[in-house]
N, C-alpha and C positions, 0 to 999 in steps of 0.2 A: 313081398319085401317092403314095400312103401307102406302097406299096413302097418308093420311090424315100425317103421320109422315114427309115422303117426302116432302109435300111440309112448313111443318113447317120448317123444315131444310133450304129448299128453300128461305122462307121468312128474314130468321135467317140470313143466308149468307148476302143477302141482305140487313140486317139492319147492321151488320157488319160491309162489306163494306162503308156505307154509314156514320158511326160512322167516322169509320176509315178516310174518306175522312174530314171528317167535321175538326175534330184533326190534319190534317196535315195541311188543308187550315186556321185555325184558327190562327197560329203566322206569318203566312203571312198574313193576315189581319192588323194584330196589329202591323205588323215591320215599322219602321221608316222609310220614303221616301216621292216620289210624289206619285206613286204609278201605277198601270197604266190607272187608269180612273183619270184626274187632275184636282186638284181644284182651280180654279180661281175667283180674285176677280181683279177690277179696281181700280186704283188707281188715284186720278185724280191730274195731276201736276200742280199747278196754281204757274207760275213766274213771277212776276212784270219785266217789259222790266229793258235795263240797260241805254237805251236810248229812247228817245222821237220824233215821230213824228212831225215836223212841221205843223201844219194848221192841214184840215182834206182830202185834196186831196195827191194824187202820180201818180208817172211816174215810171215804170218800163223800162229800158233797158239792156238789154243782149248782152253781144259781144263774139264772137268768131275765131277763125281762125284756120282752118285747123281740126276740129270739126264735126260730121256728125249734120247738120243742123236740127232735132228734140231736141238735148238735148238743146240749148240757147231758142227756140219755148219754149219747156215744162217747164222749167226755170222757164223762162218769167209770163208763164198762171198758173202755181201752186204757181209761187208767190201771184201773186196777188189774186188770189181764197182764199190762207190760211191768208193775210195783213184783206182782208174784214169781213173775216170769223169771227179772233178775236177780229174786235175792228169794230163796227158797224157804228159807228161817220164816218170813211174810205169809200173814192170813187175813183174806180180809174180815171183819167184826162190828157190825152197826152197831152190836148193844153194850160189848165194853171193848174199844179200842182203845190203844193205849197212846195210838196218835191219831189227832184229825185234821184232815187235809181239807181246805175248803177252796174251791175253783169259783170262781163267777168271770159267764161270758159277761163282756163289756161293750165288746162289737165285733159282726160277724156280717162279711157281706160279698156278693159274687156279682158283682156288674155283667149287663148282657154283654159279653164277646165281641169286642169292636174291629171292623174288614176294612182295611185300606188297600186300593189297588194303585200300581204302580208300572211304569215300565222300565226293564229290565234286558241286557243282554246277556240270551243264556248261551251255554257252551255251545259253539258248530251251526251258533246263526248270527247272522249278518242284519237282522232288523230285529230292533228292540221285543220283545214279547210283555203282555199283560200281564202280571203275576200279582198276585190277591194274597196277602201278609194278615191273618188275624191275630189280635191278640185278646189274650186270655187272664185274668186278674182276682185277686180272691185276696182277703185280712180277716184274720182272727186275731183279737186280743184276748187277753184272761189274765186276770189279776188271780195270785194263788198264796195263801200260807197253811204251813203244819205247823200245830201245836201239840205240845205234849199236854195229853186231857189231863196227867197228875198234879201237876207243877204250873198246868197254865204258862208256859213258856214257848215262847215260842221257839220254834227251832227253824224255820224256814220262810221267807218271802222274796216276791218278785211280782213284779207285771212281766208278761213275756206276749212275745206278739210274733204272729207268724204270716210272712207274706206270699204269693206265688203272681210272677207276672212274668209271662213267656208269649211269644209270639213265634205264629206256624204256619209255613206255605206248604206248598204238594210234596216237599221234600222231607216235612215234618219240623221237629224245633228247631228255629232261626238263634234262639237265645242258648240261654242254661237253666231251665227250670226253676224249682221250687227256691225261694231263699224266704228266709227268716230272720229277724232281726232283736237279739237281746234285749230290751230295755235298759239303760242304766251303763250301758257300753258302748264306744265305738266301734259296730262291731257288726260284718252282715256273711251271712254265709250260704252255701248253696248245703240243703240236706237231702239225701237220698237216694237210691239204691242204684240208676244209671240216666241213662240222657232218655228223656222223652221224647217218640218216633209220633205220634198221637196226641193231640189236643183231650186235653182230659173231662169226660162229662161231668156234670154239676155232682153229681154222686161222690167220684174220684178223688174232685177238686177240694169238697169239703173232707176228704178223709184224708187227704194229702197234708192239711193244712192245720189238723185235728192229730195227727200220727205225726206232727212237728212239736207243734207243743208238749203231748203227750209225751215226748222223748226227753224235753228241756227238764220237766218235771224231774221225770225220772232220775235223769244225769246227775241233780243235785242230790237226791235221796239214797241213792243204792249206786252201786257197783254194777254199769254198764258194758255191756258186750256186742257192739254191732256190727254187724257187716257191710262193709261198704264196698260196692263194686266200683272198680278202677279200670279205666282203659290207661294199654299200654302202646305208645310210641313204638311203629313198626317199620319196615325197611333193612337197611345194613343192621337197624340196632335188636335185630331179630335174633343174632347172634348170641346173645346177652340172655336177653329173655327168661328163656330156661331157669336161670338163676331164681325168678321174680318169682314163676310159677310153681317153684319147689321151697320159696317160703328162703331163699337164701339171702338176706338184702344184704349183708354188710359183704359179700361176694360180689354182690351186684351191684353196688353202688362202687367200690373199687375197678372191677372192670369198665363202668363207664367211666370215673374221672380219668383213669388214667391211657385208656384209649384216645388214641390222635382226635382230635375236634372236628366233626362233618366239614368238610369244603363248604361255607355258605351261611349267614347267619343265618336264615329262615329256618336250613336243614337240620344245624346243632342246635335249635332251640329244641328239636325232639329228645336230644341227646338229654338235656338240663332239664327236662319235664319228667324224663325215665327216670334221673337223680334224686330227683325233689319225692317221687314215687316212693324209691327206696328209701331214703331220709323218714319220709312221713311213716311208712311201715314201723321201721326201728324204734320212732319215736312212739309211737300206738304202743309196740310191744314189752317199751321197757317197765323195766320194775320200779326203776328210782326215780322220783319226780324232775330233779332237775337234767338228768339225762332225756328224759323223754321228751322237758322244755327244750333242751339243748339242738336235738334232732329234729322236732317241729321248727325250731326255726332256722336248722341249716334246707329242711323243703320249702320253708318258704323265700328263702332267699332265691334257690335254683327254679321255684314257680315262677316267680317274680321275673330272672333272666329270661325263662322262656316265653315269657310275656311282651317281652322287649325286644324279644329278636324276632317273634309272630304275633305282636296285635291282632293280626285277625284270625287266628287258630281260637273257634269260640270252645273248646278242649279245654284249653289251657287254664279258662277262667274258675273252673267249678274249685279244683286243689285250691288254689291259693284263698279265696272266700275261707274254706272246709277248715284247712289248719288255722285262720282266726280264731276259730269256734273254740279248738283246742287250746291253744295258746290261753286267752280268755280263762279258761276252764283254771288251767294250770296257775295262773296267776292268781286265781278267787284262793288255790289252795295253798300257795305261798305264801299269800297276806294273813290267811290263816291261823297258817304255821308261825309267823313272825309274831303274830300277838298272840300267842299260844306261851311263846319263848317271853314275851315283854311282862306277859301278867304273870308269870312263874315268877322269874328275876326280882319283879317288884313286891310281889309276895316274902320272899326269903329277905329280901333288904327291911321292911315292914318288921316282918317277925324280928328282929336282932334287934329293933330298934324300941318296941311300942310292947314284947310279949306277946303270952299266948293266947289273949283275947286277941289281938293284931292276925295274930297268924289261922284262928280259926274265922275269920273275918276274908283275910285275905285267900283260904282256901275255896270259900264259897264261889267267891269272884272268879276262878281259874277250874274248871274241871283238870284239866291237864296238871295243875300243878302239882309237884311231889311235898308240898303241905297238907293238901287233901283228905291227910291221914289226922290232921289236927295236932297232930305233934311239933309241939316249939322248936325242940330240941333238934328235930331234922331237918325242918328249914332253916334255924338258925347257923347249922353247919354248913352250908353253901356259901361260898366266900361270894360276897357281894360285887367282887369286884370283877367274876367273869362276864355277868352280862353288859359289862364295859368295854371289856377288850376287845378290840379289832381284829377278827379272823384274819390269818395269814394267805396270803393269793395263794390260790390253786389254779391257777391256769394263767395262760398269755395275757398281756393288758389288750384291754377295747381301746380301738385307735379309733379316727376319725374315717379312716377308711370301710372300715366293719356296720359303723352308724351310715354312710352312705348307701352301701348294700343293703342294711335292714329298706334304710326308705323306699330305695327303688326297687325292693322288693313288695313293696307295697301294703308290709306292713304295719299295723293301726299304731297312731301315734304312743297312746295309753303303753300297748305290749315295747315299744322302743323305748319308750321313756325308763320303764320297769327295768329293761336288760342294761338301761346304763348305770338304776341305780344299784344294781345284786352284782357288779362287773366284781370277780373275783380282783379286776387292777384296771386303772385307766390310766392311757399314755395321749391323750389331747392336743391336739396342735391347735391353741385357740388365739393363735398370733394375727394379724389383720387380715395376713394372706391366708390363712388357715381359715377363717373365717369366712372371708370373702368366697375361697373353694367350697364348703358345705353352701351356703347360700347359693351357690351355683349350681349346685347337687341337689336342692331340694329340702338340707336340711336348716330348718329356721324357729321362729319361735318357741314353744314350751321344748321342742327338743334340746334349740340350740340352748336354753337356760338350764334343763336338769346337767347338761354336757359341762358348763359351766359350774356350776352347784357339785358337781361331784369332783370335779378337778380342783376347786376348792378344799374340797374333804383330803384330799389325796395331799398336795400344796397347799396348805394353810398361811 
């Protein structure tokens, strides 16, 4: 009989225990983060080029000097591997292309990996521990243009440069990997496929920073399709989820705004980082350029909150860099498009005025224009005086409020300045106290002057 009690008791314990385990592992379950099994989804980036290939052949050339003799090679061979990959009409042609792209390394270099050790307190001890922090560094530059070999025109250039500098202890990256920075932009972004667990060997490091550039190229030439892996914010907002991984964002972005806000700001910044997620998808996937602007910058606004509510979430950092890129992108094809519209316009104004020397003069000058055809007759029937007139708002006015979020969402002044001058309406409160409130917020000089400059236009 007392045996029989023993191992009751035995058992007891044991269920005990196992309560008890269950109870403690339970709100670590459910606490807000990545977690440590992570969940990812792809995101796929489709970018319209900013520029046009000639014909459907190329010529690749790489120059160098003073350069270890594989980066111009691998240059060369990833270019064109990823030119044919996204645009299949594409061959490449040394002996007659009908465009040539010409690359030259400028500087390339991977400093020895520098170790600093530190003390640290880690989780469940009581005296500091040693912990050894390396960091990792690598710059590519390349200056690049395509010309059309018929015409000598050129259709493309840039300097573009690409950076990686990360730092990694026993736990793997301390940072956010690779970033790269436009030339000619304010503008820096994190590229590529997920978070680096592994300091990357000099091999790696160079193909890392080789397969950046290689992409810039590309984005501007042809019609890009990339996959970018996304971790999602896990916990309560696991619920949700589902949504993301079946490609449903405008579902999923709905369910999160209008679910109750986590208890804690640290907790709902996951919430606002899931948003910014779906936002950014939407925006990737649209058709129409200014919607796609539109939703890139409603992710970067919710990046930016969750930024702010977890500084040290280094998660958080990679999106909001990523959608500059776009943004950027989308703005190169707005300015475009605007002097696409401006050289038409002053085309047909020309022709009515000057004839049909004027108007085969001024077709030259505008591909896009509908003179193009050399005919007086059809430009001169375009009333001059539409590209005058002031489109009618299609949407809410930009307040002062909207410009505050853009900033502290932290993003680049150039793309702020832009959304205040395209604002279908502005409603400005540029009064001392309005004033003085933006200056308190962070917004100030060239913003706080285009904000002024457009309210002007609006109020004259």
């Amino acid at each position: 009989m007392s045996g029989s009690v023993r191992i009751s008791r035995s058992v007891l314990f044991w269920l005990l225990c196992i309560g008890a385990f269950c109870a403690l592992s339970a709100p670590a379950a459910l606490a807000q983060g990545f977690g440590s099994t992570k969940k990812k989804v792809v995101l796929h980036r489709k970018l319209p080029p900013t520029a046009h290939l000639s014909g459907s052949t190329f010529k690749v050339e790489v120059n160098a000097h003073g350069i270890q003799q594989d980066v111009p090679e691998d240059l060369k061979s990833m270019l064109e591997t990823e030119l044919m990959k996204d645009d299949a009409r594409l061959r490449q042609d040394d002996r007659n292309p009908d465009t040539v792209i010409v690359c030259t390394v400028t500087q390339y270099s991977q400093p020895t990996p520098q170790s600093t050790t530190s003390q640290q307190y880690q989780l469940g001890s009581k005296k500091p521990q040693n912990v050894t922090v390396t960091r990792y560094t690598g710059l590519l530059t390349v200056s690049y243009q395509a010309t059309d070999r018929h015409s000598g025109r050129t259709v493309d250039s840039a300097n573009l440069t690409s950076k990686y500098d990360d730092e990694f202890d026993q736990g793997g990256s301390t940072s956010h990997g690779l970033m790269h920075t436009i030339t000619g932009h304010v503008n820096s972004t994190i590229h590529g496929k997920g978070e680096a667990d592994t300091p990357p060997s000099p091999a790696e490091l160079k193909n890392k920073m080789l397969n950046d550039v290689v992409h810039q190229i590309a984005s501007r030439l042809v019609n890009t399709d990339e996959g970018v892996e996304v971790l999602l914010a896990r916990g309560k907002l696991d619920d949700w989820n589902n949504y993301a991984e079946n490609a449903r964002w405008s579902d999923y972005v709905e369910k999160l705004e209008t679910m109750t806000p986590l208890p804690g700001k640290e907790d709902d910044a996951y919430r606002l980082y899931n948003i910014g997620v779906g936002y950014e998808a939407m925006g990737y996937a649209a058709e129409d350029q200014k919607a796609a602007k539109k939703n890139l910058q409603d992710a970067a606004i919710n990046y930016g909150k969750a930024v702010d509510g977890k500084p040290s979430e280094k998660y958080f950092l990679q999106p909001q860099n990523r959608i500059e890129t776009a943004l950027v992108h989308y703005k190169q094809l707005q300015d475009q498009n605007s002097g696409t519209v401006s050289a038409s316009a002053g085309s047909s104004s020309t022709s009515s005025d000057r004839g049909s020397a004027s108007t085969k003069s001024s077709s030259t000058r505008s591909t896009h224009s509908a003179s193009s055809s050399g005919s007086t007759q059809t430009a001169s029937a375009k009333p001059p005086a539409s590209s005058s007139t002031p489109a009618k708002p299609t949407g809410p006015p930009l307040t002062n409020e909207q410009v505050i979020k853009l900033v502290k969402a932290n993003v680049d002044e150039e793309n702020v300045i832009d959304t205040i001058r395209h604002a279908p309406a502005v409603n400005f409160d540029l009064s001392v106290d309005g004033v003085v409130n933006l200056a308190n917020n962070g917004v100030k000089g060239k913003i706080l002057t285009a904000m002024k400059s457009r309210a002007r236009q609006t109020h004259p």
